[in-house]
PDB file of N, CA, C and O in Angstrom:
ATOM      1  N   UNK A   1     185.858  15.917 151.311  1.00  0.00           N
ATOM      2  CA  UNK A   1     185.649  16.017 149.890  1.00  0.00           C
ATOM      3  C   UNK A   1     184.604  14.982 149.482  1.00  0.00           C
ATOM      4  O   UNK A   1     184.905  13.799 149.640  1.00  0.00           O
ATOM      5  N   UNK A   2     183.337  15.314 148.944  1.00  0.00           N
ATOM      6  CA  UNK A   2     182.396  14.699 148.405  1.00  0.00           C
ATOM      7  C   UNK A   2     182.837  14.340 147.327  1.00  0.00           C
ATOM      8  O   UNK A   2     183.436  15.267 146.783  1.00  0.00           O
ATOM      9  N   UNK A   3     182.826  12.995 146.475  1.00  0.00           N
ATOM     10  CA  UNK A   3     182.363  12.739 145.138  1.00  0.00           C
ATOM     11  C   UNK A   3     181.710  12.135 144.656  1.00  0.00           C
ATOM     12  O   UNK A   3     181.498  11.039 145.175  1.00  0.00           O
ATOM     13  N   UNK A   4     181.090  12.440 143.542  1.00  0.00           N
ATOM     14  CA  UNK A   4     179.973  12.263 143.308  1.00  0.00           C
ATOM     15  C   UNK A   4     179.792  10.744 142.893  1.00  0.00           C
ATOM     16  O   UNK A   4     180.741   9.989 142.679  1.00  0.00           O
ATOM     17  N   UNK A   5     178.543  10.414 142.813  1.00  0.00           N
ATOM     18  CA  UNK A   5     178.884   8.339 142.507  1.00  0.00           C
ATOM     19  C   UNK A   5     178.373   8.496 141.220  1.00  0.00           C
ATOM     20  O   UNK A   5     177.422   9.049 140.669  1.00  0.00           O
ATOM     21  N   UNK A   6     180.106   7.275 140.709  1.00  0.00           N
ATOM     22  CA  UNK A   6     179.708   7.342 139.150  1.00  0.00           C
ATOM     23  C   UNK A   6     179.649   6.103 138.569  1.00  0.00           C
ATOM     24  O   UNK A   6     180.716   5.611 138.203  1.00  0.00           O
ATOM     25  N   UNK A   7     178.347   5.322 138.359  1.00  0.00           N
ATOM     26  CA  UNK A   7     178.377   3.928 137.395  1.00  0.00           C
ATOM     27  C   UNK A   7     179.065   3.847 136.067  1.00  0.00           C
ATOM     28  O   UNK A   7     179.045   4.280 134.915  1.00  0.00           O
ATOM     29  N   UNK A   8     179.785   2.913 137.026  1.00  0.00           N
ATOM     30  CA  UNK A   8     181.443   2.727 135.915  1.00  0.00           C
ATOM     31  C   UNK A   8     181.172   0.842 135.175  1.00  0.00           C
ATOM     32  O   UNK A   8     181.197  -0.179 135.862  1.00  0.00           O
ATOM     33  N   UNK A   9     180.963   0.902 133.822  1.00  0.00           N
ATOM     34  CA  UNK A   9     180.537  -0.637 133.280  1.00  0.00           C
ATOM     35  C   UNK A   9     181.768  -0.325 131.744  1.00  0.00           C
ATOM     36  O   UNK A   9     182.248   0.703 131.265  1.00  0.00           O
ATOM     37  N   UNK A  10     181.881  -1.746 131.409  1.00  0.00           N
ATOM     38  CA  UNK A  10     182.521  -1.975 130.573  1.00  0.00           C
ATOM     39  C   UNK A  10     181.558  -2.078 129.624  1.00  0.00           C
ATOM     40  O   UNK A  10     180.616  -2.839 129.849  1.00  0.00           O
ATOM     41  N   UNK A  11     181.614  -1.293 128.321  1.00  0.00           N
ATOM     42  CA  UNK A  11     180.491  -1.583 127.151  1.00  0.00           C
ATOM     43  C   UNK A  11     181.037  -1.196 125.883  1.00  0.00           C
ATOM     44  O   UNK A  11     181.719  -0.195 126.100  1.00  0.00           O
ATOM     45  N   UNK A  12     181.073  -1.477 124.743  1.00  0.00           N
ATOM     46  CA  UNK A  12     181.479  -1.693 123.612  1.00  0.00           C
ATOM     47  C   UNK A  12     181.179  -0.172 122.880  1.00  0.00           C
ATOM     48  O   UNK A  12     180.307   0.373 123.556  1.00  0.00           O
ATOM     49  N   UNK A  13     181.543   0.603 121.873  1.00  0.00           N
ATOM     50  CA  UNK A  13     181.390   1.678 120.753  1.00  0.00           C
ATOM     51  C   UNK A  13     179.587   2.147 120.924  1.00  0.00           C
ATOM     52  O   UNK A  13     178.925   3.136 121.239  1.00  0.00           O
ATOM     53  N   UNK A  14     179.400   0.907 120.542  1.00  0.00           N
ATOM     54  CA  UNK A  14     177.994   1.059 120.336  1.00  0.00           C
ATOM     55  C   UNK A  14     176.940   1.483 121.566  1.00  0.00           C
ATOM     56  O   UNK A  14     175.882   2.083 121.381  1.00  0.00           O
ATOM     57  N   UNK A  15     177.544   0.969 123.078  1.00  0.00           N
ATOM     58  CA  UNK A  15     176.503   1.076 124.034  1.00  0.00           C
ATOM     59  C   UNK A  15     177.186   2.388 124.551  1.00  0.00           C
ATOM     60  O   UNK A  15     176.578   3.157 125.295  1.00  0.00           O
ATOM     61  N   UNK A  16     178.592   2.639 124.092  1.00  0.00           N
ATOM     62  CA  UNK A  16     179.260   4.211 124.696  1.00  0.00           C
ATOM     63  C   UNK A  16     178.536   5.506 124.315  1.00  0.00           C
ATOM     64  O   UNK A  16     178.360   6.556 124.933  1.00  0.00           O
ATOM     65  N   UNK A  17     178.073   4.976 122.762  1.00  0.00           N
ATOM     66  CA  UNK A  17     177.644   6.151 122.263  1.00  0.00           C
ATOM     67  C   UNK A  17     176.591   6.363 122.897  1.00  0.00           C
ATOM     68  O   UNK A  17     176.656   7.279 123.717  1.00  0.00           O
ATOM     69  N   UNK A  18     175.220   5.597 122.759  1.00  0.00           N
ATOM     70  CA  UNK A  18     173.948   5.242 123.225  1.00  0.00           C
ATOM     71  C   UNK A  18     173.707   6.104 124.524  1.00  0.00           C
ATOM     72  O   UNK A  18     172.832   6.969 124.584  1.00  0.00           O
ATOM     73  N   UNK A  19     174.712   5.735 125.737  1.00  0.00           N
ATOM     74  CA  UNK A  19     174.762   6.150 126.728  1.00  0.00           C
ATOM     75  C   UNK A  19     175.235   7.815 126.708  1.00  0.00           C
ATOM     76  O   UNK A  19     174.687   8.764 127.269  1.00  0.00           O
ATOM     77  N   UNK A  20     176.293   7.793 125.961  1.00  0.00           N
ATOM     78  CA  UNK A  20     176.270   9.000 125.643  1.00  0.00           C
ATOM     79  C   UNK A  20     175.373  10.672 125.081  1.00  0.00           C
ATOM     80  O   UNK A  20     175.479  11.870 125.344  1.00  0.00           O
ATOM     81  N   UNK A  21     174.863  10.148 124.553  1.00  0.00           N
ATOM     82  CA  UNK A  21     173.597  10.710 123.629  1.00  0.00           C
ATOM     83  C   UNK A  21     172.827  10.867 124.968  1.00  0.00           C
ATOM     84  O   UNK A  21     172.166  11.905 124.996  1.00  0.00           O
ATOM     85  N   UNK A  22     172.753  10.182 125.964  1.00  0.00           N
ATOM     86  CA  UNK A  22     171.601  10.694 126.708  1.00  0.00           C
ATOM     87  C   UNK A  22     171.459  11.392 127.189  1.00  0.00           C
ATOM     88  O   UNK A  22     172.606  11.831 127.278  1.00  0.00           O
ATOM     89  N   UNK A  23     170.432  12.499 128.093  1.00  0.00           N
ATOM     90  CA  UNK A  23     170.285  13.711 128.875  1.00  0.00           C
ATOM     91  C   UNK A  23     171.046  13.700 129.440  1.00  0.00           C
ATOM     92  O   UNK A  23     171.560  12.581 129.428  1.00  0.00           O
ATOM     93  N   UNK A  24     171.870  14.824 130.451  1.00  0.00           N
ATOM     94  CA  UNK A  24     172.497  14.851 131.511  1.00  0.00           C
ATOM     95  C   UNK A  24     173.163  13.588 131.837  1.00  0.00           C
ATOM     96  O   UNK A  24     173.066  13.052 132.941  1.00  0.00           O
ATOM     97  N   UNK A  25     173.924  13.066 130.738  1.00  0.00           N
ATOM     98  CA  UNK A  25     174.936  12.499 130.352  1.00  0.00           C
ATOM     99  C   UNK A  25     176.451  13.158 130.605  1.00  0.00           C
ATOM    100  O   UNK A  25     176.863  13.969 129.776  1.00  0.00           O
ATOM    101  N   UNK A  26     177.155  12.856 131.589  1.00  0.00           N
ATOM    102  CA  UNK A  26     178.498  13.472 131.552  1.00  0.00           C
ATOM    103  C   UNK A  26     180.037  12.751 131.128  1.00  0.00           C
ATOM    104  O   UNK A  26     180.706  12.252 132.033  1.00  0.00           O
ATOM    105  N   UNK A  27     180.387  12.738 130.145  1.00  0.00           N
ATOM    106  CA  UNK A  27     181.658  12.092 129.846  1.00  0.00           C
ATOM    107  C   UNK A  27     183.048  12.736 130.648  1.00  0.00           C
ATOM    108  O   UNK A  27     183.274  13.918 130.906  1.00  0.00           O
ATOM    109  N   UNK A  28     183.746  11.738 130.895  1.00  0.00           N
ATOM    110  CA  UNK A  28     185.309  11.856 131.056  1.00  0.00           C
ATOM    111  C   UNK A  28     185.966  10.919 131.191  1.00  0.00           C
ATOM    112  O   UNK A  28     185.562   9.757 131.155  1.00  0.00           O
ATOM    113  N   UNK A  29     187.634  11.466 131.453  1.00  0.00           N
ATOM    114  CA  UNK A  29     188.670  10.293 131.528  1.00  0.00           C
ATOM    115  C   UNK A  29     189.149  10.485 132.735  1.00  0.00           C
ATOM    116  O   UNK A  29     188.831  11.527 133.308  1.00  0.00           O
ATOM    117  N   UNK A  30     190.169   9.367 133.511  1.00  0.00           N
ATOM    118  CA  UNK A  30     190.047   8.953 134.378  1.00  0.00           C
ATOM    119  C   UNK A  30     191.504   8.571 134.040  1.00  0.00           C
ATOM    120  O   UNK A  30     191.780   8.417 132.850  1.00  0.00           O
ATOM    121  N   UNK A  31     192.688   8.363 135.198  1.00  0.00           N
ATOM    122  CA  UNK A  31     193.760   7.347 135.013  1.00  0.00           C
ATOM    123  C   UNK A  31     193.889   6.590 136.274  1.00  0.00           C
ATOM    124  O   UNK A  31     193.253   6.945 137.267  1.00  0.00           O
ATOM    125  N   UNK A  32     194.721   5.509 136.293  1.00  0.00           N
ATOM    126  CA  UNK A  32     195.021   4.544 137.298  1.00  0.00           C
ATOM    127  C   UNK A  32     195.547   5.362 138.774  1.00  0.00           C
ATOM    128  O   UNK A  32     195.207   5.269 139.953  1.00  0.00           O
ATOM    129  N   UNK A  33     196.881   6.472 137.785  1.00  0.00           N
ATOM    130  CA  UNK A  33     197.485   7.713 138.678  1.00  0.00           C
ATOM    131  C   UNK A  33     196.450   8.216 139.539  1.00  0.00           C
ATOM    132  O   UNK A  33     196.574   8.076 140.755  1.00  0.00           O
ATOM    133  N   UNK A  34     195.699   8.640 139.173  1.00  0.00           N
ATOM    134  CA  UNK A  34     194.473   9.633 139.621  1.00  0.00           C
ATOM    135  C   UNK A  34     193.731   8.997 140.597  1.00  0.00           C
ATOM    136  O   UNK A  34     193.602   9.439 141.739  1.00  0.00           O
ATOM    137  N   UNK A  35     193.136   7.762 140.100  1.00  0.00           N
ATOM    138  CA  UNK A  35     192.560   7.087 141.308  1.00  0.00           C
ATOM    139  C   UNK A  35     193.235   7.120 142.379  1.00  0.00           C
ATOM    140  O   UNK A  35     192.866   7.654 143.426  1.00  0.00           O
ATOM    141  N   UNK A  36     194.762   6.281 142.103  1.00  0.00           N
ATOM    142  CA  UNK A  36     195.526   6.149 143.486  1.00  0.00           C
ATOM    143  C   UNK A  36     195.898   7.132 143.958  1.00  0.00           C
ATOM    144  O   UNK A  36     196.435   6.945 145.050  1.00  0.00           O
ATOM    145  N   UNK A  37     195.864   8.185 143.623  1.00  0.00           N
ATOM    146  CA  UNK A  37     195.844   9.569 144.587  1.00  0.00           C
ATOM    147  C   UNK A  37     195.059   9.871 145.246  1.00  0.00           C
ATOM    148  O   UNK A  37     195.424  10.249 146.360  1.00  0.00           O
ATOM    149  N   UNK A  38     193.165   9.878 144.855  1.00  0.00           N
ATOM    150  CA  UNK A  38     192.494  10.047 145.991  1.00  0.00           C
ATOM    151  C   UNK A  38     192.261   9.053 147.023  1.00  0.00           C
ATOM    152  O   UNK A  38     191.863   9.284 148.165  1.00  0.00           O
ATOM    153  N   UNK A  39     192.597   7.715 146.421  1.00  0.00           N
ATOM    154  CA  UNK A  39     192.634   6.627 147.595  1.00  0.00           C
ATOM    155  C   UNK A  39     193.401   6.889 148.491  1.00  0.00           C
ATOM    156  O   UNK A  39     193.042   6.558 149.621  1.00  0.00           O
ATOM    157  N   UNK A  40     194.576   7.496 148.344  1.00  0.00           N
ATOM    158  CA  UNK A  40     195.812   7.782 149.177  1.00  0.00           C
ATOM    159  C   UNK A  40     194.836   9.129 149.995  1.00  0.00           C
ATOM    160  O   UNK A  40     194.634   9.036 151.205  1.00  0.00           O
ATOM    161  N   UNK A  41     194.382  10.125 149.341  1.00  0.00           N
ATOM    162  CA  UNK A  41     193.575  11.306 150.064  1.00  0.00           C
ATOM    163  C   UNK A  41     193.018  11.075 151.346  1.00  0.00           C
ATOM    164  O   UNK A  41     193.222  11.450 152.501  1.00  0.00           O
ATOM    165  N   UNK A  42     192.024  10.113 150.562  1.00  0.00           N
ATOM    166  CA  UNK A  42     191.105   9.824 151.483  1.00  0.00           C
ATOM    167  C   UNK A  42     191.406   8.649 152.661  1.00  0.00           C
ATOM    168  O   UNK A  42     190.680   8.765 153.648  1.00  0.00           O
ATOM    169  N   UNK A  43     192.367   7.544 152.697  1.00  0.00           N
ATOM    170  CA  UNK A  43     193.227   7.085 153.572  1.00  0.00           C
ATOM    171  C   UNK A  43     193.789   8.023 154.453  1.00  0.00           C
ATOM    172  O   UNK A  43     193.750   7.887 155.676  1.00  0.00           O
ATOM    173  N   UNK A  44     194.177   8.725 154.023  1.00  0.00           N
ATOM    174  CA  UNK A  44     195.073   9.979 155.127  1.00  0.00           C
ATOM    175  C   UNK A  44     193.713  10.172 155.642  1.00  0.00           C
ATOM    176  O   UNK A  44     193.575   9.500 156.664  1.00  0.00           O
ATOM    177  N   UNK A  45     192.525  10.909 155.296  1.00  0.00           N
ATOM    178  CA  UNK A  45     191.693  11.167 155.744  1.00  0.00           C
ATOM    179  C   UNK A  45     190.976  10.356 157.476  1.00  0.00           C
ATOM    180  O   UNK A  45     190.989  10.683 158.662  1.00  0.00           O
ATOM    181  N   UNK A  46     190.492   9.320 156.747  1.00  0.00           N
ATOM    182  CA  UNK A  46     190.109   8.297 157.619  1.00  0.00           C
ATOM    183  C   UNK A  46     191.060   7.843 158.108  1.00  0.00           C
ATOM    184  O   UNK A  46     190.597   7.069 158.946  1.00  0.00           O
ATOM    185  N   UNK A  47     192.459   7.777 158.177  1.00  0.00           N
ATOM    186  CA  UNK A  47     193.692   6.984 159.506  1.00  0.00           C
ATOM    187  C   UNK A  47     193.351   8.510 160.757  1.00  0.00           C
ATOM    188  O   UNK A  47     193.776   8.267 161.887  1.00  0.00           O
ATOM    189  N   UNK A  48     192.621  10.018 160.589  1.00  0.00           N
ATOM    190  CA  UNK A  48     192.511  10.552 161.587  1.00  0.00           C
ATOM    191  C   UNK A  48     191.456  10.357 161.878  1.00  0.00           C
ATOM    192  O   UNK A  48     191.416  10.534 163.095  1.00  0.00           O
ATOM    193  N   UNK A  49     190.262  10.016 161.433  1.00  0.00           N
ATOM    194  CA  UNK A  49     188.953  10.021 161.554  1.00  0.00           C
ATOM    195  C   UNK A  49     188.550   8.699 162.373  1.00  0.00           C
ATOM    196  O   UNK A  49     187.713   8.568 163.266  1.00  0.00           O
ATOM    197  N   UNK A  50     189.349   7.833 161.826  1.00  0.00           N
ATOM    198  CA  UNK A  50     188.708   6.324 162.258  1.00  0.00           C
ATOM    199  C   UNK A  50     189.805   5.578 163.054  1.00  0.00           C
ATOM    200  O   UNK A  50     189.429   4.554 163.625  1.00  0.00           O
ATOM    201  N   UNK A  51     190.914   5.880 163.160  1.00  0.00           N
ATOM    202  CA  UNK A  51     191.695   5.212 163.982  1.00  0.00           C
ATOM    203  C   UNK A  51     192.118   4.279 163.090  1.00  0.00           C
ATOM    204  O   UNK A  51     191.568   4.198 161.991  1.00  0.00           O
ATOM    205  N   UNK A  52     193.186   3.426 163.458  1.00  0.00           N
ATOM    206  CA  UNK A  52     193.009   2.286 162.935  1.00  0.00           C
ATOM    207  C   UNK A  52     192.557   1.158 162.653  1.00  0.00           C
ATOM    208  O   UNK A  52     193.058   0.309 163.390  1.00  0.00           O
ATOM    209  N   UNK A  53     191.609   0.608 161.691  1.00  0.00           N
ATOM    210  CA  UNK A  53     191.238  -0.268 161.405  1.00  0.00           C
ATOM    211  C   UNK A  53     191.278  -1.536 160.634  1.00  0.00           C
ATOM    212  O   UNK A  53     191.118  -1.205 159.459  1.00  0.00           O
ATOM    213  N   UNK A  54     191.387  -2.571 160.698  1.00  0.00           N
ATOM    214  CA  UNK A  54     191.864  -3.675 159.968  1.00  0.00           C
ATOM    215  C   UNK A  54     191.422  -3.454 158.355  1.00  0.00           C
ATOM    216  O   UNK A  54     190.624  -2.684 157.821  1.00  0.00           O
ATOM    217  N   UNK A  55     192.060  -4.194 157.987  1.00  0.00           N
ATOM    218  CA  UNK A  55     191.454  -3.985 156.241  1.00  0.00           C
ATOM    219  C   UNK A  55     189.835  -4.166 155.979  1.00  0.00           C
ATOM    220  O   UNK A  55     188.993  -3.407 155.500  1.00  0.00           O
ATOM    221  N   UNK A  56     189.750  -6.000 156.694  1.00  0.00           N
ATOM    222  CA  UNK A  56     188.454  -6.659 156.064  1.00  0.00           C
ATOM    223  C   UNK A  56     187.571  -5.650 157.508  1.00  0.00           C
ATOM    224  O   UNK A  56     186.599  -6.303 157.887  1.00  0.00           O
ATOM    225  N   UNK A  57     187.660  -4.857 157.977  1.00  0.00           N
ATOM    226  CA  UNK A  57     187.008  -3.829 158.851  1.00  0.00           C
ATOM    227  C   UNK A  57     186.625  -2.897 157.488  1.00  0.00           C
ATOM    228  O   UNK A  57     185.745  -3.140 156.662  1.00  0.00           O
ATOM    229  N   UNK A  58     187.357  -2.007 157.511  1.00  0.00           N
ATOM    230  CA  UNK A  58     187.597  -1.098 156.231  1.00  0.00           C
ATOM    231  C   UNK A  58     186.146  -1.412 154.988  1.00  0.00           C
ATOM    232  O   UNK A  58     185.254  -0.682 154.557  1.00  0.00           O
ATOM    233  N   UNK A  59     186.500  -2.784 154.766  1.00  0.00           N
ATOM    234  CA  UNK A  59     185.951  -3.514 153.235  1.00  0.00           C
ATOM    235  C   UNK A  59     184.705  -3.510 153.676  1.00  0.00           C
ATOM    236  O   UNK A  59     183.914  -3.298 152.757  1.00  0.00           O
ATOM    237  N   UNK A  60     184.009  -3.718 155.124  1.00  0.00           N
ATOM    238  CA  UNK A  60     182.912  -4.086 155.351  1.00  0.00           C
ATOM    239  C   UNK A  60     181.981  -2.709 155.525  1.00  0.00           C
ATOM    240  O   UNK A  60     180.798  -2.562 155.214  1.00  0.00           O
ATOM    241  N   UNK A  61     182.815  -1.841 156.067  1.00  0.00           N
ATOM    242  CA  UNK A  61     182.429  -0.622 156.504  1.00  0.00           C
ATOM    243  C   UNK A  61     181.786  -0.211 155.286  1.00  0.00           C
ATOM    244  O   UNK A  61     180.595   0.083 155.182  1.00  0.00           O
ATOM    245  N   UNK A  62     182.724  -0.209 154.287  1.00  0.00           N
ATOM    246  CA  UNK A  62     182.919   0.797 152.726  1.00  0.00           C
ATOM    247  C   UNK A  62     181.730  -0.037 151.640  1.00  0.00           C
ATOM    248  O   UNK A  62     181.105   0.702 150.879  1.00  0.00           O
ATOM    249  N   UNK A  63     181.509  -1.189 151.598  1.00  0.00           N
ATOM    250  CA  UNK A  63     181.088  -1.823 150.461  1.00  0.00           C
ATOM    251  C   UNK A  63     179.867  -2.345 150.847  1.00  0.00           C
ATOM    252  O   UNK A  63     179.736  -3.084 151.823  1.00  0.00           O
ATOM    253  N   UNK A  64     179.026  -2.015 150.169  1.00  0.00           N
ATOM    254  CA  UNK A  64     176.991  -2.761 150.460  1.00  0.00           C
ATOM    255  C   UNK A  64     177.546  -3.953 150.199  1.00  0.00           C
ATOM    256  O   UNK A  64     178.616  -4.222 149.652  1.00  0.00           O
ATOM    257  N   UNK A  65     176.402  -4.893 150.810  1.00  0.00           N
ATOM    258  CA  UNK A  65     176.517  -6.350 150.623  1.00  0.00           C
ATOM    259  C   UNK A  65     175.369  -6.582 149.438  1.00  0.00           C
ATOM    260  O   UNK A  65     175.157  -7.711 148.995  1.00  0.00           O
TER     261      UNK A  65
END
């Protein structure tokens, strides 16, 4: 399962709208639930794919420096 990458920032009424208003601008909501479900997805995923791997393995793999 691909998803798509979404720049996620904290910004006030004023910079929501702004951002909003723009071209090919896509709004939605999101819950805590939801996240931790595809984290859980995609964990199942990768414990067959990758074997087991340590966490700070995991963190290094997953995250640009």
């Amino acid at each position: 399962m691909d998803l798509p990458l979404v720049d996620i920032c904290c910004i006030g009424a004023v910079g929501f709208y702004r951002n909003l208003v723009q071209p090919d601008t896509i709004a939605f909501t999101t819950s805590l639930y939801e996240i931790d479900r595809i984290i859980k997805e995609k964990e199942s995923e990768l414990s067959g794919q990758e074997g087991e791997l340590m966490d700070k393995e995991l963190v290094e793999q997953k995250l640009p420096y």
